[in-house]
N, C-alpha and C positions, 0 to 999 in steps of 0.2 A: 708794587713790585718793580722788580728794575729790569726786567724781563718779563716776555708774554710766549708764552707755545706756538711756533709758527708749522706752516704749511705740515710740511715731513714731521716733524716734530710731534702732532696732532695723530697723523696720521698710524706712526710707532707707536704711541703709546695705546690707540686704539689696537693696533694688532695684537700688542703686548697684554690689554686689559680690555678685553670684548668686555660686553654685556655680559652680565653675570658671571663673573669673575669676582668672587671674593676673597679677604684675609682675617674672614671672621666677622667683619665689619657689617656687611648687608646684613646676617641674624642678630649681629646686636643689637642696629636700630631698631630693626622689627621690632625687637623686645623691647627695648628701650622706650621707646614711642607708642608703646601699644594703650597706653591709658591718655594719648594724648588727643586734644579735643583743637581742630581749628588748622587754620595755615601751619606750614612749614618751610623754615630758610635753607636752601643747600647754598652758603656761598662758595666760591671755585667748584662749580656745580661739573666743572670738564666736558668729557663726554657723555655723563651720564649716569655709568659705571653704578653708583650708590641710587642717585634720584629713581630711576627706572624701575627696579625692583620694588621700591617703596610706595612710587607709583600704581603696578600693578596689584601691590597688597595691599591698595584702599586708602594709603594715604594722601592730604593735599598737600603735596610739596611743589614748591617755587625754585627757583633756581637762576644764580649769575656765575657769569665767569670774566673775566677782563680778556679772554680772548676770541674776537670773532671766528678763528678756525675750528677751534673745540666747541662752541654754540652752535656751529653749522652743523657738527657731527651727532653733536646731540637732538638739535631739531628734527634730521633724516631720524635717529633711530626710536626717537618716539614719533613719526609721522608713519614709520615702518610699523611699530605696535597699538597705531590709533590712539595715541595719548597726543593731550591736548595742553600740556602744563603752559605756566607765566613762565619764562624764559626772556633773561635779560643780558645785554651789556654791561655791568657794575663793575665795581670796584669795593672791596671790603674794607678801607680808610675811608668811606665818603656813602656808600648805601646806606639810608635810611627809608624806612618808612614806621613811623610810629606807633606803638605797641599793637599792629598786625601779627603775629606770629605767636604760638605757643612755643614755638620751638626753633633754636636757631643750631643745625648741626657743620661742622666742618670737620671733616673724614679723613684718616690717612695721612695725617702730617699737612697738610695743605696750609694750617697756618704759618708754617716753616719757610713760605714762599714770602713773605712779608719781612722786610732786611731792616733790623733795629728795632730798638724801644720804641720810638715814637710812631711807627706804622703798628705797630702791635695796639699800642693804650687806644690810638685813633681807631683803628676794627675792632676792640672789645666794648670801646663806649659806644659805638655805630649797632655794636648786638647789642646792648642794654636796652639800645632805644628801640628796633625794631621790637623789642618783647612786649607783653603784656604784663602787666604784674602777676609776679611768681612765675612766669615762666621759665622754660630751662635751654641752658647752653648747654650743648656737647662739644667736646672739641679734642681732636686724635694727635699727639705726637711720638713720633719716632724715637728710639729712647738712641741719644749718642752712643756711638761705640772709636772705640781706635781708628782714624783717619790714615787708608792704604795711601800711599804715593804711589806704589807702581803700579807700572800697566797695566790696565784692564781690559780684558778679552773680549775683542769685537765681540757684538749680537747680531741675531741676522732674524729677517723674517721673509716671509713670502705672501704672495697670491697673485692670480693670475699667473702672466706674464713677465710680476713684478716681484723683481728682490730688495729689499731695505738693509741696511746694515745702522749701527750705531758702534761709533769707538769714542773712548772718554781720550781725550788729549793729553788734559793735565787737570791736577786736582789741586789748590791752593787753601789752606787753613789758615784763619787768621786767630789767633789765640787769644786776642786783645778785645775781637768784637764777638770770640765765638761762633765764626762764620767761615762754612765751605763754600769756594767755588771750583765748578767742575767744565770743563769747557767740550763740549758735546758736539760730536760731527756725524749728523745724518748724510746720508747719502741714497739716492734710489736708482736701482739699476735695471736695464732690459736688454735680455740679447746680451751682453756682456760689454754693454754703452751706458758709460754716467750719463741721467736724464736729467737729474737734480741735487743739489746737496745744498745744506743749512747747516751752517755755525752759530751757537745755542750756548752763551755763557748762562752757566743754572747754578744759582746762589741759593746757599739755605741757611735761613737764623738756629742756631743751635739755643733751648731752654734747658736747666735743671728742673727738678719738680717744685725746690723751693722755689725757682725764680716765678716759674710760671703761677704758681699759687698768689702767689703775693700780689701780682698784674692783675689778678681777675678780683682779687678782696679788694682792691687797690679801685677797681671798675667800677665798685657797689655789686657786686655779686654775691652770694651768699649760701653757706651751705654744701662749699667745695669737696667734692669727694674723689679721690684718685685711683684709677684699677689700671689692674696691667692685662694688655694682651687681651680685649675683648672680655675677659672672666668678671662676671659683674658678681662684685662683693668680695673681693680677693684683690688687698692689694699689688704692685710690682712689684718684683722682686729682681735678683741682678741679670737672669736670665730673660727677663719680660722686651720683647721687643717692640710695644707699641703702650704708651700711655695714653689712658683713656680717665680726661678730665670733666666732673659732669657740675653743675653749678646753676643756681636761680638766680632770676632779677627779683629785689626785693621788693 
C-alpha cells in the first residue's frame, strides 16, 4: 500500500465503525465459515470490526494489518473482551505462512487498498500459499460507481471532551490506472482549540468483475463464484453495492 492509517485516522474510523458494526458482512462470514475446520486469515484485520465477532462465535481467526495504530486498537478491544487471538504487523504482498489456514478472508473492499496489478497477483499468490489444499478465499469489493468531484460534507464525531471532524479535499481519478485518490483531513478538537490534525492521501485500485475473476484463475484458484451484496447465491446485479468473491486453492 502507499499509505498506512495514522493516529486520527485510526481513531475515525473507530468512531465511525465500533465493534460490531456491520454491512451484512459479519452474518456472512458466520455463515460462510460455518463448515470450516482450522485457522483463519483476516488480512488488514484494522480494528477488528470483522475479526471480533468471529472471534466470539467460536471461530480461530488470526489477524494482520500494516498498521501499528489499528493493531493497537484492535489489541485493547479484544484485551477488553478477554480474547487472546495471533495479531501481527504484515503486509498482504509478502505474509506468508504455508498452508496454515482453511480460510483466508478480506472484508469490505480492503483489497482495494493495494495500488496496481502487481501488488494484487503478489497478495493473491501470498493467499494461495498460506491455504491448505482446497481451501477457500473470500474476498469483498466495492462495486465502482460515478466518481463525485465536488465537495464533500465535513463529518464529525464526538466523545468525551473530544470532537473529530473529517473533510475530503480533493478527489482525483485516474482513468488510465483505474484509480481514485482522495486527500483526507482529520482534525481533533477540544474546547474549541486544534489539538491535532493528519493529512491522509487514500488511494483505491478500482477492479471489474471480469478483471478480478481472471487474477484469481490467473493465481491457481479454482471454482470462482461471484455474489452481490452479502446475498449468497444470487448473483450482482446493477444496483448490488458490494461484490462478494468466493474461490478455492486447488
Amino acid at each position: 500500500m502507499s499509505w498506512s492509517y495514522g493516529a486520527l485516522a485510526t481513531e475515525v474510523y473507530d468512531l465511525d465503525k465500533p465493534i460490531g458494526t456491520s454491512f451484512g458482512d459479519v452474518e456472512y462470514y458466520k455463515q460462510l465459515l460455518g463448515g470450516s475446520e482450522g485457522r483463519i486469515l483476516e488480512p488488514a484485520v484494522g480494528t477488528g470490526r470483522v475479526m471480533i465477532p468471529l472471534l466470539e462465535a467460536g471461530f480461530e481467526v488470526e489477524g494482520y494489518d500494516t498498521s501499528p495504530e489499528m493493531l493497537a486498537v484492535c489489541r485493547k478491544h479484544c484485551r477488553d473482551r478477554k480474547l487472546d487471538p495471533v495479531i501481527r504487523e504484515a503486509d498482504m504482498t509478502s505474509f506468508v505462512e504455508p498452508g496454515a489456514y482453511s480460510a483466508v478472508i478480506v472484508p469490505i473492499g480492503s483489497i482495494a487498498l493495494l495500488v496496481g496489478r502487481g501488488a494484487l497477483v503478489q497478495a493473491l499468490a501470498c493467499f494461495e500459499q498460506c491455504l491448505m489444499p482446497s481451501g477457500r478465499l473470500s474476498i469483498d469489493l466495492r462495486a465502482p460507481r460515478p466518481f463525485v468531484m465536488e465537495p464533500v460534507p465535513m463529518r464529525s464525531w464526538s466523545a468525551g471532551p473530544f470532537i473529530w471532524t473529517l473533510q475530503t479535499m480533493h478527489v482525483d481519478y485516474d482513468p488510465a490506472a483505474n484509480q481514485t485518490t482522495q486527500w483526507l483531513r482529520y482534525e481533533k478538537w477540544r474546547d474549541g482549540a486544534l489539538v491535532a490534525t493528519e493529512l491522509q492521501p487514500f488511494r483505491l485500485q478500482h477492479w471489474s468483475i471480469a478483471e478480478f475473476t481472471a487474477l484469481l484463475l490467473e493465481a491457481g484458484f479454482r471454482g470462482v463464484t461471484v455474489t452481490g451484496d452479502y446475498r449468497d447465491g444470487l448473483p450482482p446485479d446493477p444496483e448490488s453495492d458490494d461484490w462478494n468473491f468466493n474461490a478455492f486453492r486447488s
